[in-house]
C-alpha positions as CSV (number, residue, x, y, z in Angstrom):
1,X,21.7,-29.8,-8.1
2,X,24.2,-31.6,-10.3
3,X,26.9,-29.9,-8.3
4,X,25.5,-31.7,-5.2
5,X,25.2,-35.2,-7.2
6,X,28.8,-34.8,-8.6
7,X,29.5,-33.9,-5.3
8,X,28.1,-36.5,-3.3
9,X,29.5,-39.0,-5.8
10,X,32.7,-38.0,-5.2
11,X,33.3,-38.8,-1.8
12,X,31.7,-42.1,-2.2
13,X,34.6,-42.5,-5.0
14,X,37.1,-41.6,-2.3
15,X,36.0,-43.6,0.5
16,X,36.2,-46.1,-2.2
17,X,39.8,-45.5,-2.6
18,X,40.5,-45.5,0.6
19,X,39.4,-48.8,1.6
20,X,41.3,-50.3,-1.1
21,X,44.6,-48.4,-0.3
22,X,44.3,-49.6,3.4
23,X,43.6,-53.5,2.0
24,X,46.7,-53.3,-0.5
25,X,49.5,-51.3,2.8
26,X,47.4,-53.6,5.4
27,X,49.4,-56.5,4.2
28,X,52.4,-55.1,4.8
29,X,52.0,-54.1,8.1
30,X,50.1,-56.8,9.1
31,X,53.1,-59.4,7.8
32,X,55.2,-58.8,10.9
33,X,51.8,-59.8,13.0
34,X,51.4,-62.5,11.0
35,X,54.6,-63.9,11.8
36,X,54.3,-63.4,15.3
37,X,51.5,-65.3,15.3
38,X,52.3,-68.0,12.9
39,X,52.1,-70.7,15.9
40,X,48.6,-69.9,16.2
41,X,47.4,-69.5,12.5
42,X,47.3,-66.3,10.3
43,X,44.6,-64.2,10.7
44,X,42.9,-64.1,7.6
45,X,42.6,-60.9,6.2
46,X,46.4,-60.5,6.4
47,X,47.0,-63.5,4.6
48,X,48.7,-63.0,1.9
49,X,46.7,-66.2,-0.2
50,X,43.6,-64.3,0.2
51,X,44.7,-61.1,-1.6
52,X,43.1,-61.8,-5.0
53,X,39.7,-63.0,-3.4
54,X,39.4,-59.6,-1.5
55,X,40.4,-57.4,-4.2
56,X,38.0,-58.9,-6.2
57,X,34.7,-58.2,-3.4
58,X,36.7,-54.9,-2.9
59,X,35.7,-54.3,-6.7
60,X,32.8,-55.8,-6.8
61,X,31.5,-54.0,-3.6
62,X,32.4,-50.9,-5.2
63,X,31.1,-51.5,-8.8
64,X,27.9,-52.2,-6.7
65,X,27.9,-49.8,-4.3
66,X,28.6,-47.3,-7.6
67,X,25.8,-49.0,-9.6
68,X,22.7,-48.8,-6.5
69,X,24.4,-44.9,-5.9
70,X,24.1,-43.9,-9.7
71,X,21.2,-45.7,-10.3
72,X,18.8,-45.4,-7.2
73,X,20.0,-42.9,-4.5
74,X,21.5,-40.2,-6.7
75,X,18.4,-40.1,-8.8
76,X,16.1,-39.7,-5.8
77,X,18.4,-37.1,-4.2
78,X,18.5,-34.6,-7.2
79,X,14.6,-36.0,-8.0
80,X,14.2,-34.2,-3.7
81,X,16.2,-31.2,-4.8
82,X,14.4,-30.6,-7.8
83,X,11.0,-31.1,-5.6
84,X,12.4,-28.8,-2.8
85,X,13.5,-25.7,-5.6
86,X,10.2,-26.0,-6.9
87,X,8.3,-25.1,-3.9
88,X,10.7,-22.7,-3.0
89,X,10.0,-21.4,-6.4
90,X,6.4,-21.5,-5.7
91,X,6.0,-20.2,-2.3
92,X,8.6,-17.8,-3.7
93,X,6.0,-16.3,-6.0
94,X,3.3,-16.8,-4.1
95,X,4.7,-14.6,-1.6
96,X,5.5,-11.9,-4.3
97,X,2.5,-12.7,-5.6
98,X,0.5,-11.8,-2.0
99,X,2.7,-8.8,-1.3
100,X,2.0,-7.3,-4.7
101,X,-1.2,-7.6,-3.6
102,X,-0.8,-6.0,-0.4
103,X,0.8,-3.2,-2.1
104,X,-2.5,-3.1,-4.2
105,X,-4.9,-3.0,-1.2
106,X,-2.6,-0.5,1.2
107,X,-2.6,1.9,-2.5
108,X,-6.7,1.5,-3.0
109,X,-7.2,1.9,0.9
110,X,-4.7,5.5,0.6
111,X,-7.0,5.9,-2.3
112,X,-10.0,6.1,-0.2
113,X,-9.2,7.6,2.2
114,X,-7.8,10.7,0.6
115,X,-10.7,10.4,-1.5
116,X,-13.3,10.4,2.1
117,X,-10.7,13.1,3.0
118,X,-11.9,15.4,0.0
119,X,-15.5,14.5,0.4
120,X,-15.6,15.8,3.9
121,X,-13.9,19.2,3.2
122,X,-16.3,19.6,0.4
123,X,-19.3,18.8,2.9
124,X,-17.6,20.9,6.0
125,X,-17.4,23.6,3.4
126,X,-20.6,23.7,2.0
127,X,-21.9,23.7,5.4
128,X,-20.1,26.4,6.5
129,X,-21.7,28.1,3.2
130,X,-25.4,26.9,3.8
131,X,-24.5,28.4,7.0
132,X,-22.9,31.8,6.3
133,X,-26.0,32.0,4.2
134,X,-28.7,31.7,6.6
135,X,-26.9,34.0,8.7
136,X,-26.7,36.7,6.4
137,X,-29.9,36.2,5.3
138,X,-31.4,36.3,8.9
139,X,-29.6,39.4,9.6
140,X,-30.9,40.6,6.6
141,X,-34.5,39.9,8.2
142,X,-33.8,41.3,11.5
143,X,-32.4,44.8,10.0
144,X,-35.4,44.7,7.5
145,X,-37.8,44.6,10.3
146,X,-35.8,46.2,12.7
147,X,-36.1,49.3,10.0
148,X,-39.4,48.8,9.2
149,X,-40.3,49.5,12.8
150,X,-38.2,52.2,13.3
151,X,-39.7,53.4,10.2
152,X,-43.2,52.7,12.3
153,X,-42.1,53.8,15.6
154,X,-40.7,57.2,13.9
155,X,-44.1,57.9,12.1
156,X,-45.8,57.1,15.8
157,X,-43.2,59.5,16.8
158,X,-44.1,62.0,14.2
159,X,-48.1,61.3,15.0
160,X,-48.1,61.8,18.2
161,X,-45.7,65.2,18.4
162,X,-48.0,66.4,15.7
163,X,-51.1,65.3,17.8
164,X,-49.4,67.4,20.5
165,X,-48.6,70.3,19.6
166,X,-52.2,70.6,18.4
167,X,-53.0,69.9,21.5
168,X,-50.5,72.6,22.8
169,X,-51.7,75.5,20.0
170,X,-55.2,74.5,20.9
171,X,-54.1,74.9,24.8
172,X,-52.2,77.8,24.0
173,X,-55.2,79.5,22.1
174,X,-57.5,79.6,24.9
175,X,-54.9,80.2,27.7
176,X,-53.7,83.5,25.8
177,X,-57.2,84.3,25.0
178,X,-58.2,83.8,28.6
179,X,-55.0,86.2,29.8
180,X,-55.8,88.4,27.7
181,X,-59.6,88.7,28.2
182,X,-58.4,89.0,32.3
183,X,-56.2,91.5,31.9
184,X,-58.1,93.9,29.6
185,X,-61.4,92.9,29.9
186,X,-61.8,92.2,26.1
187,X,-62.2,88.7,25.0
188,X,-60.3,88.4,21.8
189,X,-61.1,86.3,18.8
190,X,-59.8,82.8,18.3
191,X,-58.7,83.2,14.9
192,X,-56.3,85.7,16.4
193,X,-55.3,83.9,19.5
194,X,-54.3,80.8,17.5
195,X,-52.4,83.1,15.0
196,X,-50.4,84.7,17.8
197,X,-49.7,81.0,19.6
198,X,-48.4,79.8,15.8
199,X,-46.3,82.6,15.3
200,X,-44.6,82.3,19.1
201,X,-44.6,78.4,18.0
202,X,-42.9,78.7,14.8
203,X,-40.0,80.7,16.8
């Protein structure tokens, strides 16, 4: 900011200059147009007699101009400045301020999510457990009763063949004692007939 005052003021200071080195060659130049037209009258900034009056506005002008500059306009440009750093300053940290932030919220959100993330897999695979356990122990059930009535359907099995081949000894029994009663005219005994059909049987 004072590099832009000092700045400022110096090319105030040499257009200052300036216009004073063009008043003190003007006369110079202007002396040969001043003789041309000295029928008509000398114009009067290139007369010569008015030198000392216009060097001494010239400085006063300057001194002025100088004084209002350092005083008023200079002040009120670096006063600007100083205004327009701050809120670049301040918007400045406000926008670090709201991308820290940012970074904050995008970090908690990645948070969350990986956090949901972990949540799920721990519920998918707990369901898949819950799962795999009521399966096994369904099949558990089915082969439990499936062998319980094989178990039944075996001893049915067992029953009836039993419950047959009584009925086949008994069959056989009178059968052999009716053959044999036919073909020698003897009826046999029962006890016998049954023993000869269970020892054929047990073959």
């Amino acid at each position: 900011m004072q590099i832009g005052i000092a700045t400022n003021l110096a090319r105030t200071t040499a257009w200052a200059a300036l216009g004073a080195g063009l008043i003190l060659v003007l006369p110079e130049a202007a002396h040969a147009a001043s003789e041309a037209g000295a029928a008509k009258g000398a114009f009067p900034p290139f007369d010569s007699k008015t030198y000392p009056g216009q060097l001494f506005w010239l400085a006063l002008t300057f001194g002025t101009l100088y004084w209002l500059m350092s005083r008023i306009a200079l002040p009120r440009v670096g006063e600007i400045l100083a205004e327009r750093s701050a809120t670049l300053s301040r918007d400045l940290n406000e926008a670090n301020a709201a991308q820290a932030k940012a970074q904050e919220s995008a970090a908690a959100y990645e948070e969350a999510l990986a956090s949901a993330r972990s949540r799920a897999q721990a519920i998918a695979q707990g369901a898949r457990a819950e799962s795999a356990r009521q399966s096994d122990e369904r099949r558990k059930a089915v082969e439990a009763d499936l062998a319980a009535k094989a178990v039944q359907a075996e001893a049915s099995i067992t029953a009836a063949k039993a419950k047959a081949m009584e009925n086949v000894r008994s069959l056989g029994s009178e059968t052999a004692a009716a053959i044999v009663a036919k073909l020698t005219g003897i009826e046999p005994n029962a006890a016998e007939a049954a023993k000869a059909v269970d020892s054929v049987l047990a073959r």
